[in-house]
PDB file of N, CA, C and O in Angstrom:
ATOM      1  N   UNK A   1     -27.752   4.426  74.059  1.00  0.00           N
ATOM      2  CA  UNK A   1     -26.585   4.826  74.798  1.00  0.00           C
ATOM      3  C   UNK A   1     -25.588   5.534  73.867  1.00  0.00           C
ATOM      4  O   UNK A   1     -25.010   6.610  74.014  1.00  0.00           O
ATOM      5  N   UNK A   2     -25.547   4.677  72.912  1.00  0.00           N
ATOM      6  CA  UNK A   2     -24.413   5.666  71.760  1.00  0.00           C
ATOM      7  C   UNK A   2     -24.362   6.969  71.595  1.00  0.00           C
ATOM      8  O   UNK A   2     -23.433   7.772  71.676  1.00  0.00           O
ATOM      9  N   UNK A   3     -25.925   7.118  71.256  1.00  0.00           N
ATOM     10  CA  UNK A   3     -27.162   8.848  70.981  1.00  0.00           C
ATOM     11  C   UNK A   3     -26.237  10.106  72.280  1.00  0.00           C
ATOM     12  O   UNK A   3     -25.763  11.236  72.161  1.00  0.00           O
ATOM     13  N   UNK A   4     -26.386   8.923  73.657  1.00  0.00           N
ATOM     14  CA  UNK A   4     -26.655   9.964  74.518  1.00  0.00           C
ATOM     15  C   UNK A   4     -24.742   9.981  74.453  1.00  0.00           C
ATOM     16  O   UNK A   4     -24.355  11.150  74.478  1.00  0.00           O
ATOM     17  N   UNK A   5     -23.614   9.002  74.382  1.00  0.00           N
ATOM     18  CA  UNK A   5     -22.635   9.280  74.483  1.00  0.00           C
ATOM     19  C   UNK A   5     -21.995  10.598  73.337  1.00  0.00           C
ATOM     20  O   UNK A   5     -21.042  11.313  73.647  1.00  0.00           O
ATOM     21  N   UNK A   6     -22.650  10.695  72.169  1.00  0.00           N
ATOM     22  CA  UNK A   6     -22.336  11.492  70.622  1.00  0.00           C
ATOM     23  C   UNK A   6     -23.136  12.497  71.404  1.00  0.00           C
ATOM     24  O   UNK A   6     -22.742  13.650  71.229  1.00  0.00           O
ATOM     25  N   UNK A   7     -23.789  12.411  71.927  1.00  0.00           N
ATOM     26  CA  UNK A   7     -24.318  14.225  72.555  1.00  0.00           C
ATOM     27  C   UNK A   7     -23.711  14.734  73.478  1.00  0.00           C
ATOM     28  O   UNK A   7     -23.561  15.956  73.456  1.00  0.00           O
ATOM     29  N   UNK A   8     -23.074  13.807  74.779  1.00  0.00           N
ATOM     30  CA  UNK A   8     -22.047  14.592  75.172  1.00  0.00           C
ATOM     31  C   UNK A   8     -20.742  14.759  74.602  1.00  0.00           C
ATOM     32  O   UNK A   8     -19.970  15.389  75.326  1.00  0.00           O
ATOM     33  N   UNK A   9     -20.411  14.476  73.809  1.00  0.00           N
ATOM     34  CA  UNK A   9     -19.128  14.835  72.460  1.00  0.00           C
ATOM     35  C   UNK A   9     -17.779  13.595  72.434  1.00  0.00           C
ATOM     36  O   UNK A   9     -16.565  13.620  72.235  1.00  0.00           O
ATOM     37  N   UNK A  10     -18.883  12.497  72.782  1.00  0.00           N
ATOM     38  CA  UNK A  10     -17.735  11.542  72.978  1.00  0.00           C
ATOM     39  C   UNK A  10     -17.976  10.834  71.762  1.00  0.00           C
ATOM     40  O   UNK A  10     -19.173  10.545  71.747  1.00  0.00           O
ATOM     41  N   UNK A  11     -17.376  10.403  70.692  1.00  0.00           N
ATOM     42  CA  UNK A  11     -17.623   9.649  69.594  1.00  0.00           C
ATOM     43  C   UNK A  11     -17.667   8.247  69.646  1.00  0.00           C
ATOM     44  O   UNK A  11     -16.662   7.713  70.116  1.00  0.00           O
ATOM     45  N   UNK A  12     -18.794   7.354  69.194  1.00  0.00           N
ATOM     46  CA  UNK A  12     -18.762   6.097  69.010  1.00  0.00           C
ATOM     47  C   UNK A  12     -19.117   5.243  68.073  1.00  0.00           C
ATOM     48  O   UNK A  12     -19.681   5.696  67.077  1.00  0.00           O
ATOM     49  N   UNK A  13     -18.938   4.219  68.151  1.00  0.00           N
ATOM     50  CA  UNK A  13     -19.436   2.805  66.702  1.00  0.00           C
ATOM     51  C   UNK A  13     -20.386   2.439  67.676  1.00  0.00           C
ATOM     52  O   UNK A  13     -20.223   2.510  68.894  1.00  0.00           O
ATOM     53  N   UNK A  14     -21.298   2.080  67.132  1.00  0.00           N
ATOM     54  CA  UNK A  14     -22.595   1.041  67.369  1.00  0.00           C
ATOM     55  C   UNK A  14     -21.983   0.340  66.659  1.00  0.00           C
ATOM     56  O   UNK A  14     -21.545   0.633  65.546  1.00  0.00           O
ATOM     57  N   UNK A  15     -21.827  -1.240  67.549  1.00  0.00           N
ATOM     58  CA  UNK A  15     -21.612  -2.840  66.849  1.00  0.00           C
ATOM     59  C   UNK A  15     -22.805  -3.145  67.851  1.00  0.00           C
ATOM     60  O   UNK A  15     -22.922  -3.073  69.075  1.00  0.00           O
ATOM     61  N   UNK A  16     -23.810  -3.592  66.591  1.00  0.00           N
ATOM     62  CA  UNK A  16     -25.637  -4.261  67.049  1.00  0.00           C
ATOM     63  C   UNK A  16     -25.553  -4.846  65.868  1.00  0.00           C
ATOM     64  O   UNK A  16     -25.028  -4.265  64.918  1.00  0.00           O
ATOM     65  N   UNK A  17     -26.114  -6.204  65.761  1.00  0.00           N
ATOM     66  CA  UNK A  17     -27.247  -6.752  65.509  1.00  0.00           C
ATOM     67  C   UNK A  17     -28.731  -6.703  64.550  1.00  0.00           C
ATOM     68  O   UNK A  17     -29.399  -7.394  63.781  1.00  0.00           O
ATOM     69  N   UNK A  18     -28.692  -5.253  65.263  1.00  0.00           N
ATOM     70  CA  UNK A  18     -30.445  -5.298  65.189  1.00  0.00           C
ATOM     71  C   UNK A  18     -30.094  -3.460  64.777  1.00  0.00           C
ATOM     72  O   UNK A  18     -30.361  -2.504  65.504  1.00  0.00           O
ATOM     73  N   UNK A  19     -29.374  -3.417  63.277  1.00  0.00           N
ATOM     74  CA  UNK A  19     -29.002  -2.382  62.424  1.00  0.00           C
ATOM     75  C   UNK A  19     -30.295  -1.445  62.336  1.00  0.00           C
ATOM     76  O   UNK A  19     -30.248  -0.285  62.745  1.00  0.00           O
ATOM     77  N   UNK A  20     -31.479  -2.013  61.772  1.00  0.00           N
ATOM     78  CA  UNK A  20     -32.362  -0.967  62.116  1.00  0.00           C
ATOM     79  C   UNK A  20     -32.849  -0.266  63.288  1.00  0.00           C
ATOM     80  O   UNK A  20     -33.349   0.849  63.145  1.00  0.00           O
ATOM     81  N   UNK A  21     -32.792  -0.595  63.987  1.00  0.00           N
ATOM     82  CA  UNK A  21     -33.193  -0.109  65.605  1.00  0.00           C
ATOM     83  C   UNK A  21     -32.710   0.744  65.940  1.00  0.00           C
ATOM     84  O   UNK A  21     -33.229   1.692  66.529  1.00  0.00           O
ATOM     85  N   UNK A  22     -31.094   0.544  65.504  1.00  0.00           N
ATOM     86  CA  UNK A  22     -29.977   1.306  66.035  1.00  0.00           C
ATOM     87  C   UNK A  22     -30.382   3.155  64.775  1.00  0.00           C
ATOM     88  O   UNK A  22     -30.098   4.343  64.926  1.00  0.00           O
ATOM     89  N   UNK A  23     -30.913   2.594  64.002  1.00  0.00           N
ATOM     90  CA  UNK A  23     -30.977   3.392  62.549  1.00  0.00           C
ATOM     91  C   UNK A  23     -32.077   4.343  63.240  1.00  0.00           C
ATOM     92  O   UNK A  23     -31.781   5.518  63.457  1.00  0.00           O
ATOM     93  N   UNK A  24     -33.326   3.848  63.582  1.00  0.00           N
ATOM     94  CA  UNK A  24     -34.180   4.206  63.649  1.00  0.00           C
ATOM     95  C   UNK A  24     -34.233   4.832  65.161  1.00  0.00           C
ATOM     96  O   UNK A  24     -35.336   5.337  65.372  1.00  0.00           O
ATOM     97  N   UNK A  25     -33.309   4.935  66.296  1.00  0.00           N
ATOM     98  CA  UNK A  25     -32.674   5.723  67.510  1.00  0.00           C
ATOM     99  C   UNK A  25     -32.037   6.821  67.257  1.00  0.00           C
ATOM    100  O   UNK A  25     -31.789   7.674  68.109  1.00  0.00           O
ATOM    101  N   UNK A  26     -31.630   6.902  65.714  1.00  0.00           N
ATOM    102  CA  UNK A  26     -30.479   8.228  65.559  1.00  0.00           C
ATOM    103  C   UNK A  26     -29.053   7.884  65.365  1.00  0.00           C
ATOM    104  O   UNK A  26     -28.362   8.706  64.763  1.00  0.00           O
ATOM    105  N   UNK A  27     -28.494   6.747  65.802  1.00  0.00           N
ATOM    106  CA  UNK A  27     -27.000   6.526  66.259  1.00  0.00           C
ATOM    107  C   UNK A  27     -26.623   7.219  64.802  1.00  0.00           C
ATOM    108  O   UNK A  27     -27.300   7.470  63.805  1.00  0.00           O
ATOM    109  N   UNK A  28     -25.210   7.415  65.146  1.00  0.00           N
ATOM    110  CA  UNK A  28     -24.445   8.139  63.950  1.00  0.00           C
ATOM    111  C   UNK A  28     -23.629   7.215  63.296  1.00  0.00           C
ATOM    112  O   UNK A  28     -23.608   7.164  62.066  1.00  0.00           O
ATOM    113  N   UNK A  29     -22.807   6.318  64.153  1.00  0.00           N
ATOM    114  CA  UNK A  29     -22.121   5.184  63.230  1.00  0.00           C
ATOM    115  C   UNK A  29     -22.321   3.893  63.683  1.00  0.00           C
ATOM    116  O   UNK A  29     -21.945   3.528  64.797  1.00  0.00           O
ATOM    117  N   UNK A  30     -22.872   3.201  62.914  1.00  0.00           N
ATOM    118  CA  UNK A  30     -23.544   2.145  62.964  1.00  0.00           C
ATOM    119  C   UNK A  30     -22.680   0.757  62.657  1.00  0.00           C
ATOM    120  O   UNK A  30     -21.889   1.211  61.830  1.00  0.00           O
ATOM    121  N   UNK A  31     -22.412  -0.311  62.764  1.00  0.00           N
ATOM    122  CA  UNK A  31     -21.782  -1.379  62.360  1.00  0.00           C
ATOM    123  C   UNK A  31     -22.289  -2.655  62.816  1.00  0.00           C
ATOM    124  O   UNK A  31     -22.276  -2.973  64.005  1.00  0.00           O
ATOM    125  N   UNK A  32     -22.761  -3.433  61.834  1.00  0.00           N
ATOM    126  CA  UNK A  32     -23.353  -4.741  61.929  1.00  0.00           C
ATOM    127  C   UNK A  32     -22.405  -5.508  62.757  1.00  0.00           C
ATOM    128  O   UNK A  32     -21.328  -5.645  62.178  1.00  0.00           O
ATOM    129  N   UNK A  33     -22.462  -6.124  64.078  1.00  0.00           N
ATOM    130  CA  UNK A  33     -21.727  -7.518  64.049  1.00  0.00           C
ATOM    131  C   UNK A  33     -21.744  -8.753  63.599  1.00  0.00           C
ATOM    132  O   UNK A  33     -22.137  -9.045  62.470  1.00  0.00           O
ATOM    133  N   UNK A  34     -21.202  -9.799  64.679  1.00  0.00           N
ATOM    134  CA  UNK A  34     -20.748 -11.070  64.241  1.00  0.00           C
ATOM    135  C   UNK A  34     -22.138 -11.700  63.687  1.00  0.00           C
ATOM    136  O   UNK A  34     -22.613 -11.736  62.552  1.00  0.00           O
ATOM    137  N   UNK A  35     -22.645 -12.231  65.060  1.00  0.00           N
ATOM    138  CA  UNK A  35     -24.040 -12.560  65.243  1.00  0.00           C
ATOM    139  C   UNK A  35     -24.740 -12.328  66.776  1.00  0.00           C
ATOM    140  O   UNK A  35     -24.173 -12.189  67.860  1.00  0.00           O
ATOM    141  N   UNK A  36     -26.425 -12.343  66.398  1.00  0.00           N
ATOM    142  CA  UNK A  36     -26.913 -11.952  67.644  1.00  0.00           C
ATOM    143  C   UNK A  36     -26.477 -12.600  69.181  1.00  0.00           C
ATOM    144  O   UNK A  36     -26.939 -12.064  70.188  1.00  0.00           O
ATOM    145  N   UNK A  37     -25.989 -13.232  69.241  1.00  0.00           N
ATOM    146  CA  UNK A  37     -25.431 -14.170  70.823  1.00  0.00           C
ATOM    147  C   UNK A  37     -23.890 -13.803  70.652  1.00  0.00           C
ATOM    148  O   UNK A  37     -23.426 -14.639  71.427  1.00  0.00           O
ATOM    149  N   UNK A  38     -23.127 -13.326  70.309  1.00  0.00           N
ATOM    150  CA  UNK A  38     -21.927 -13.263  69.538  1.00  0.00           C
ATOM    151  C   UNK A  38     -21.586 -11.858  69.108  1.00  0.00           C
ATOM    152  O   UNK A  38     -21.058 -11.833  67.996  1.00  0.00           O
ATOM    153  N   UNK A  39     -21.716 -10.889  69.582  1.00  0.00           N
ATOM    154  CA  UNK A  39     -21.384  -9.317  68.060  1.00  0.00           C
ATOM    155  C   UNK A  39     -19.796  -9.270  67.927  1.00  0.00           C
ATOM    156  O   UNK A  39     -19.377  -8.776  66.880  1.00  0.00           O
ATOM    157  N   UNK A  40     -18.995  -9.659  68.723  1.00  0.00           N
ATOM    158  CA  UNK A  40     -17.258  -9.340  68.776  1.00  0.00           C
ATOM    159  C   UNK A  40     -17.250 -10.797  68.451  1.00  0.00           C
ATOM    160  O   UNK A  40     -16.275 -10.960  67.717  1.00  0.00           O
ATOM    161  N   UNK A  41     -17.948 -12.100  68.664  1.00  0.00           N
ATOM    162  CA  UNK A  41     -16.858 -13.116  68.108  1.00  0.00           C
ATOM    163  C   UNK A  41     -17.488 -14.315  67.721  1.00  0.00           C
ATOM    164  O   UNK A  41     -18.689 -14.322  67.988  1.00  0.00           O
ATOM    165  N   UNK A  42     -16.966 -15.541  67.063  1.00  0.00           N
ATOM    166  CA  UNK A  42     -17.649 -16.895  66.938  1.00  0.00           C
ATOM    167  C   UNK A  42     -17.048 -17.819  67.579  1.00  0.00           C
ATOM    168  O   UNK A  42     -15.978 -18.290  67.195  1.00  0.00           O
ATOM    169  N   UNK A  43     -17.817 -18.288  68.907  1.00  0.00           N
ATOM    170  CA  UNK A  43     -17.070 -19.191  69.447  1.00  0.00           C
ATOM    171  C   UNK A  43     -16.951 -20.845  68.778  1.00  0.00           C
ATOM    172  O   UNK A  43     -16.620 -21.959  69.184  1.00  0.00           O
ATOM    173  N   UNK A  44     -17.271 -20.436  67.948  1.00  0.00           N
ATOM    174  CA  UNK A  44     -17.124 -21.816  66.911  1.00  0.00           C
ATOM    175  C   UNK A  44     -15.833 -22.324  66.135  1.00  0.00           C
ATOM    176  O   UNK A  44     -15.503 -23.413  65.666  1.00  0.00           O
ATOM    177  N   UNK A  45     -15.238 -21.054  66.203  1.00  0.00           N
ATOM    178  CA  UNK A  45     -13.596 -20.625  65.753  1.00  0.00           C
ATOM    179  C   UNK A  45     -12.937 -20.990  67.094  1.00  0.00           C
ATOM    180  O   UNK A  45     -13.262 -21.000  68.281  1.00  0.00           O
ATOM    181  N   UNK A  46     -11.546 -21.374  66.132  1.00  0.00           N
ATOM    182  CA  UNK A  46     -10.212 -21.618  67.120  1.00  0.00           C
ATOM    183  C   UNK A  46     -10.142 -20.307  68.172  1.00  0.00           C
ATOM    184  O   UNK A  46     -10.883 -19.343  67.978  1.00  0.00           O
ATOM    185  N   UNK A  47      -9.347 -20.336  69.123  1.00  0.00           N
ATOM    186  CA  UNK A  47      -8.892 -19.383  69.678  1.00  0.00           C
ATOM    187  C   UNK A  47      -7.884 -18.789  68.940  1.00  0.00           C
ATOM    188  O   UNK A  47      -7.827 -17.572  69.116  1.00  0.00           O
ATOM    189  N   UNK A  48      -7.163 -19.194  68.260  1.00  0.00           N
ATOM    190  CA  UNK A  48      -6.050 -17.763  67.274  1.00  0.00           C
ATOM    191  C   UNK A  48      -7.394 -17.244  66.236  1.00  0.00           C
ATOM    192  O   UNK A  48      -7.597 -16.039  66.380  1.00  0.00           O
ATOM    193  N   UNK A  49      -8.241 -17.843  65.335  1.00  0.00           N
ATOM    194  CA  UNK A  49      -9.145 -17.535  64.506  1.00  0.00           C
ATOM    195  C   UNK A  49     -10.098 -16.212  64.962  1.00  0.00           C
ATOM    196  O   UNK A  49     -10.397 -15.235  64.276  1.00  0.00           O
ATOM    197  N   UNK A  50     -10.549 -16.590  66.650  1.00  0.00           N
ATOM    198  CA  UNK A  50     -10.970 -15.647  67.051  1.00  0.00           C
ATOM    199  C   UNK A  50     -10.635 -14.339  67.365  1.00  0.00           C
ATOM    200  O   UNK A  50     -11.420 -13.395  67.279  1.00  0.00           O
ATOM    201  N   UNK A  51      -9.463 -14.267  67.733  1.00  0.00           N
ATOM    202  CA  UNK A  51      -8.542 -13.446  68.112  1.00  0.00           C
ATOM    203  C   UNK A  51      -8.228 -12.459  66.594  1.00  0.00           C
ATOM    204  O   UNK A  51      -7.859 -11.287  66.513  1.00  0.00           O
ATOM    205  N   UNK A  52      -8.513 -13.372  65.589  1.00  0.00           N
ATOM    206  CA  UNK A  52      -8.623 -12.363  64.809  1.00  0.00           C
ATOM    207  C   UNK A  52      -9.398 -11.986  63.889  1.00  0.00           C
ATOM    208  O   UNK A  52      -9.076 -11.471  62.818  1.00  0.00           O
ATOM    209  N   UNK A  53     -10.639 -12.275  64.349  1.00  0.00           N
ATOM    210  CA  UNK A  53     -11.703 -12.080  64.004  1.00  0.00           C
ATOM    211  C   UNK A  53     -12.437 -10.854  65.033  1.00  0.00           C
ATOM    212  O   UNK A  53     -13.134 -10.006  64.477  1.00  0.00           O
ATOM    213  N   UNK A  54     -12.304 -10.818  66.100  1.00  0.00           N
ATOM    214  CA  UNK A  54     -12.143  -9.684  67.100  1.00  0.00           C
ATOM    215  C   UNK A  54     -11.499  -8.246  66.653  1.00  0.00           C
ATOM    216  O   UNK A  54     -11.981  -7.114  66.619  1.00  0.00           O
ATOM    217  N   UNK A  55     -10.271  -8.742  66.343  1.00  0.00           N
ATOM    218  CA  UNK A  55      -9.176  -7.773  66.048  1.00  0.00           C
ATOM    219  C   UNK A  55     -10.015  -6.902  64.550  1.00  0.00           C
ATOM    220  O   UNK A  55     -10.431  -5.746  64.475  1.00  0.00           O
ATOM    221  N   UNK A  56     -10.021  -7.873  63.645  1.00  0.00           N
ATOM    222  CA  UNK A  56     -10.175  -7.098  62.406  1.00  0.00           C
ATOM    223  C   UNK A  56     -11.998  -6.632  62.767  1.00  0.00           C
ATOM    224  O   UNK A  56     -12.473  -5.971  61.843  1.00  0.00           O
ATOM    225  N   UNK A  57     -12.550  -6.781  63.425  1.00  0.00           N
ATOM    226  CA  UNK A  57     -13.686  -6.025  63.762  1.00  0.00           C
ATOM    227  C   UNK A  57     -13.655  -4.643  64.582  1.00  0.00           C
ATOM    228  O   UNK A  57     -14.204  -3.598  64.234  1.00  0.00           O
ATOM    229  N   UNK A  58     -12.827  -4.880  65.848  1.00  0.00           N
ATOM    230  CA  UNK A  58     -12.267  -3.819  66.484  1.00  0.00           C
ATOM    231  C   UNK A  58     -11.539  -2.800  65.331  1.00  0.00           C
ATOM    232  O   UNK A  58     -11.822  -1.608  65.216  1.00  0.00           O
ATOM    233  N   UNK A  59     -10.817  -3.326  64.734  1.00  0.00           N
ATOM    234  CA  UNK A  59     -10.039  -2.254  63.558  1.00  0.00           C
ATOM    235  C   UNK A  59     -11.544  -1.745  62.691  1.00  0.00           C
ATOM    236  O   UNK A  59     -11.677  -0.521  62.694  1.00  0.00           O
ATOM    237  N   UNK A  60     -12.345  -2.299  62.172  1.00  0.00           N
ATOM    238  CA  UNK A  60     -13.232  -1.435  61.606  1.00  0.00           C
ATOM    239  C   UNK A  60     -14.095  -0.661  62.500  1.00  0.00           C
ATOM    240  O   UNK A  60     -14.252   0.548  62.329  1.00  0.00           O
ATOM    241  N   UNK A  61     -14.560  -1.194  63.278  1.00  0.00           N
ATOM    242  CA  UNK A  61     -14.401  -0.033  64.277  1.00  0.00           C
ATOM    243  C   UNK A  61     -14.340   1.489  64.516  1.00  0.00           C
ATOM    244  O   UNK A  61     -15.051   2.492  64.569  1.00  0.00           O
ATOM    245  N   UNK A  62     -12.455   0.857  64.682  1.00  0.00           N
ATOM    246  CA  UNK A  62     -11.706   2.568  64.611  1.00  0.00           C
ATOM    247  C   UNK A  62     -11.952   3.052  63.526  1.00  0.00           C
ATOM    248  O   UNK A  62     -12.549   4.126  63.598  1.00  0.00           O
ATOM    249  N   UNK A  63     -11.568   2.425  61.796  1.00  0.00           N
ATOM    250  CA  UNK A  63     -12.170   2.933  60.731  1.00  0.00           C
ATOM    251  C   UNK A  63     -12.801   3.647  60.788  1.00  0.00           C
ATOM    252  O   UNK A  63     -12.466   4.787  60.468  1.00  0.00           O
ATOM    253  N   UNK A  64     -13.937   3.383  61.185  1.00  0.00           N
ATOM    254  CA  UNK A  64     -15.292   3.859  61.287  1.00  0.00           C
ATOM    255  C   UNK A  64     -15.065   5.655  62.094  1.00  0.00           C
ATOM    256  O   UNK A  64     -15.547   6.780  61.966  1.00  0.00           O
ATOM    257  N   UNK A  65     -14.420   5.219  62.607  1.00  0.00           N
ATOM    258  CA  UNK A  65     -14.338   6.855  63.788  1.00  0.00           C
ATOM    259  C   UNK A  65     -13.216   7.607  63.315  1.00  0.00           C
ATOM    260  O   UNK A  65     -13.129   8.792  63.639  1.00  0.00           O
ATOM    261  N   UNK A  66     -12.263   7.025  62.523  1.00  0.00           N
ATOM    262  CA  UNK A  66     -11.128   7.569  61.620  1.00  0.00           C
ATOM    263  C   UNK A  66     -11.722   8.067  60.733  1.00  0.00           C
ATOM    264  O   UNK A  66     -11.490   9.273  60.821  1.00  0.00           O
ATOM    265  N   UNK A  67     -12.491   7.844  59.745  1.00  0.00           N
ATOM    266  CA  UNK A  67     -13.444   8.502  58.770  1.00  0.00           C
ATOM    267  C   UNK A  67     -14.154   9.309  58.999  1.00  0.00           C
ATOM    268  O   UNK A  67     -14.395  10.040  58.038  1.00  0.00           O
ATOM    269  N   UNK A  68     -14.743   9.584  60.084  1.00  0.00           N
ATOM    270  CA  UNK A  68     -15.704  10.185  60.487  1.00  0.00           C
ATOM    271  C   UNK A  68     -15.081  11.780  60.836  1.00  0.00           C
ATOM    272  O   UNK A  68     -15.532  12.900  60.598  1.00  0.00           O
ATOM    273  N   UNK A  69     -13.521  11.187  61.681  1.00  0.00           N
ATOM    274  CA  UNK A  69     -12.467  12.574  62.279  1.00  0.00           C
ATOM    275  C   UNK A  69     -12.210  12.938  60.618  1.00  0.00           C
ATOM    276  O   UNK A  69     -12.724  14.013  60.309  1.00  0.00           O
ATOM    277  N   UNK A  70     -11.587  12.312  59.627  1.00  0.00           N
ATOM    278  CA  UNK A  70     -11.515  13.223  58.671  1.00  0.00           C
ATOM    279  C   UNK A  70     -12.024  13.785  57.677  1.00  0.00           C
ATOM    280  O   UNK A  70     -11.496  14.402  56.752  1.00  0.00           O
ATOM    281  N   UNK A  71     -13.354  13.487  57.959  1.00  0.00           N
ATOM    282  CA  UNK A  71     -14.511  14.472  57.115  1.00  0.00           C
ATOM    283  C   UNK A  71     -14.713  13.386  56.069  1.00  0.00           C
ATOM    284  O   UNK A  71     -15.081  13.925  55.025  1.00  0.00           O
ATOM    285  N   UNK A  72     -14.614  12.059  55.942  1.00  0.00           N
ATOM    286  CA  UNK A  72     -14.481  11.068  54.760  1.00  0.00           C
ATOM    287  C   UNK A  72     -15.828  10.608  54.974  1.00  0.00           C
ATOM    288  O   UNK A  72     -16.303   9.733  54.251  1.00  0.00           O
TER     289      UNK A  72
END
């Protein structure tokens, strides 16, 4: 889905799991998550813990597509 969203000119992060797969499809930006039942969070964590554990994933993320807009 990423492949086909970056071909119509919409930019995205792949957050998977299963990093090679995603590697071996083409995707352009790739990002490991949490864990496989889990990629945005650990429900094993508090609810504030999670919340920012979400957050600072979502922020790499954008990173990820911020770097990418400035040629980095």
């Amino acid at each position: 889905m990423a492949k086909e969203l970056e071909r119509a000119g919409i930019p995205t992060v792949h957050v998977t799991n299963l990093v090679s797969v995603s590697e071996n499809t083409g995707a352009k930006r790739i990002m490991a998550g949490r864990a496989i039942p889990h990629v945005f969070g650990d429900p094993a964590l508090g609810e504030q813990e999670e919340r920012q554990l979400r957050r600072r994933l979502v922020e790499q993320a954008l990173d990820m597509l911020r770097e990418q807009e400035s040629g980095s």
